[in-house]
C-alpha positions, 0 to 999 in steps of 0.5 A, a space after each residue: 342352496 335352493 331346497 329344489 338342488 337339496 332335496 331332488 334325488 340325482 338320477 342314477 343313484 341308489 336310495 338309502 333313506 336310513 341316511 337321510 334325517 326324517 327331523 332335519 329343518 335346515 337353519 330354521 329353527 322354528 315354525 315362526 322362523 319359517 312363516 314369514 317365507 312359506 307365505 311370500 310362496 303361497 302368493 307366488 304359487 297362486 300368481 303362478 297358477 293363474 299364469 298357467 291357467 290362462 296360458 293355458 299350454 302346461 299341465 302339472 302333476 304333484 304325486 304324494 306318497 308317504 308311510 301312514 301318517 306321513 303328511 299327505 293330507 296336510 301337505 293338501 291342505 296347506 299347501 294347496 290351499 294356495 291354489 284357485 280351485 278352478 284349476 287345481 283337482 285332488 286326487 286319491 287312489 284308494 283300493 282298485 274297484 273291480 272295474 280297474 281291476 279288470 285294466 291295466 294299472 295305469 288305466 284309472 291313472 291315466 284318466 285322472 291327469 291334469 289337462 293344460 292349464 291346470 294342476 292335478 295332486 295324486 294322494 297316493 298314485 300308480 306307485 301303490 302298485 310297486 308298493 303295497 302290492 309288492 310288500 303284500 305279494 299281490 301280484 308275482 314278483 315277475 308282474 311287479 318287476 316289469 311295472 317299474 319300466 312300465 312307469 317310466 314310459 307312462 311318465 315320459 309320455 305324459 311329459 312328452 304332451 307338455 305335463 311338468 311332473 314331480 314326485 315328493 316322498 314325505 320322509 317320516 320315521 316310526 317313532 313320529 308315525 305313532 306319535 301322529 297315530 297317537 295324536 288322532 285319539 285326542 283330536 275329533 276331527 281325525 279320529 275317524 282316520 284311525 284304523 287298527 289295520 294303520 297300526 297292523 302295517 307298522 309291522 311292514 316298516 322295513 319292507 315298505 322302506 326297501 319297497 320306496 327306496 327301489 321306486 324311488 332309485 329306479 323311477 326318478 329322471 330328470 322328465 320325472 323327479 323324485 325328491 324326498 322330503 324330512 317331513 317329521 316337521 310339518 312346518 319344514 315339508 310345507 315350506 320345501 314343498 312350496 319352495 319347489 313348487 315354485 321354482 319347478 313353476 317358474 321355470 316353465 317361463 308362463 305368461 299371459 296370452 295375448 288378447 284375442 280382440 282389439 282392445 283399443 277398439 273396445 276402449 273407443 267402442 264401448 267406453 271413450 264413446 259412450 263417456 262422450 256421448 253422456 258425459 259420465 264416466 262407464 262406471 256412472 252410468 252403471 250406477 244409474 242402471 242399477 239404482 233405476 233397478 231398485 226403485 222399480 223393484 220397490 214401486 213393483 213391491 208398493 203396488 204389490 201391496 
C-alpha cells in the first residue's frame, strides 16, 4: 500500500492517536533496509521540484507539527535537503511578536506562503494557535473554538489560487521524547535546544494529545490533508514523508514550459553559422577566448613587473 493511502487521515473521521503505534516501521526491518528506497525518493523530490519551479503554475505547503523532540528539525534537514534551495523556503512560527499580536492570527501566516514555482516548509504553523494557546488558556475557548472554521476557509483559500497543501503530524510517544531529551545532554551541537521549560511541558502530554487529536479531526479534507506519521523511527518518518511528497508531487502532472524563443533559429544564428564560418566548433571557439584572456592577463602581470 502506498504510504500516501496508509497514513492519510480520511476526512470526517474522529482521531484517537492512543490507537495509532508511534514505533511502527512497516516491513522494514531496519534503517539499512530503507535506504536504498529513501534515496531513489530524494532524486525524484529534486527532478520534481525543478519541474515545478520552471513551470512555475503550483505552489506547495508542507506544515510540520509534533510534540517537543518529535522530529521537525530532522525531518528538515533530511528530507529537504533534496531540495534546491532557490525554490524551497523554511519556515518556523515562534512566540507571536507584538506586531502579530496586534493582527489577526493568520495575518503573519499568510505572508510566509509559497508564491508559484516553489515550496514553503512551516516548522510549526497557524495550528500553534488552536494548540498551545488552547492547552495554556491564552485566549477564551470561544476565541479558539471559532479559529478551527477560521483555518479551514484560509487553507481553501490557498488551494483555490493553485497551492497543493499537506500537513504531517510527527507521531512520538513520551518515552521516546525523553529519550531524545535525554540524547540532547551528550550531543553539543543540540544542547543548546535543551530547555527546562521542554521538560515542564511533559506535564501537558495529555492535553496537547486531545488539543492534535481535535485539530487533526476538524482541520483535515481532501484540498487540505492531514497524515499522521509514526516518527519514533527517524529513518521510517523520512522515508514515508518523502514517499508522499512525491506522489502528492506527481500528481500535479508538472512539466517543462515551453521555450519561449525559436530554438532552431538560435541553433543556425548563434551555433550552425558561426561553426561554419570558423570552421571550429562554438565550444573551440570559447576555448580560444579564454586562453587569449590569459595570456593577456599574465603579459599585463610581466609589464606590471
Amino acid at each position: 500500500m502506498s504510504h500516501t493511502d496508509e497514513f492519510r487521515i480520511k476526512p470526517g473521521s474522529e482521531v484517537n492517536l492512543a490507537k495509532i503505534d508511534p514505533a511502527y516501521h512497516g516491513e522494514y526491518q531496519n534503517e539499512d533496509a530503507a535506504n536504498n528506497e529513501l534515496q531513489k525518493y530524494a532524486e525524484r523530490l529534486n527532478e520534481l521540484q525543478a519541474l515545478m519551479y520552471a513551470e512555475n503554475k503550483h505552489a506547495l505547503l508542507i506544515v510540520l507539527q509534533a510534540m517537543d523532540g518529535g522530529g521537525k528539525d530532522g525531518t528538515i534537514r533530511h528530507v529537504m535537503s533534496a531540495m534546491n534551495p532557490q525554490g524551497c523556503s523554511v519556515v518556523g512560527f515562534k512566540v507571536p511578536t507584538e506586531e502579530e499580536l496586534a493582527h489577526e492570527f493568520l495575518w503573519r501566516v499568510h505572508q510566509r506562503t509559497p508564491r508559484k514555482g516553489h515550496i514553503a516548509v512551516f516548522n510549526r504553523s497557524h495550528y500553534e494557535d488552536v494548540l498551545v494557546v488552547r492547552v495554556h488558556n491564552l485566549v477564551p475557548r470561544r476565541v479558539w473554538e471559532k479559529r478551527y472554521n477560521e483555518i479551514n476557509a484560509f487553507e481553501r483559500q490557498l488551494t483555490n489560487s493553485g497551492m497543493t497543501i499537506v500537513k504531517f503530524f510527527l507521531h512520538i510517544d513520551q518515552d521516546e521524547q525523553l529519550r531524545r531529551f535525554g540524547d540532547r545532554l551528550d550531543e553539543p551541537d543540540k544542547q543548546w535546544k535543551i530547555s527546562e521549560a521542554d521538560y515542564a511541558e511533559r506535564e501537558f502530554w495529555d492535553d496537547y494529545q486531545q488539543a492534535y487529536m481535535d485539530a487533526l479531526s476538524k482541520c483535515n479534507f481532501n484540498y487540505a490533508p492531514w497524515y499522521i506519521i509514526p516518527a519514533n523511527h527517524k529513518w521510517y518518518r523520512n522515508l514515508v514523508i518523502s514517499q508522499i511528497l512525491v506522489e502528492t508531487l506527481e500528481n500535479l502532472k508538472l512539466h517543462y514550459p515551453e521555450p519561449a524563443t525559436d530554438l532552431a533559429k538560435i541553433r543556425k544564428l548563434y551555433h550552425t553559422e558561426v561553426a561554419e564560418a570558423s570552421g571550429k566548433t562554438v565550444p573551440e571557439q570559447i576555448h580560444e577566448v579564454r586562453n587569449g584572456k590569459k595570456e593577456k592577463k599574465k603579459k599585463k602581470k610581466k609589464k606590471d613587473k
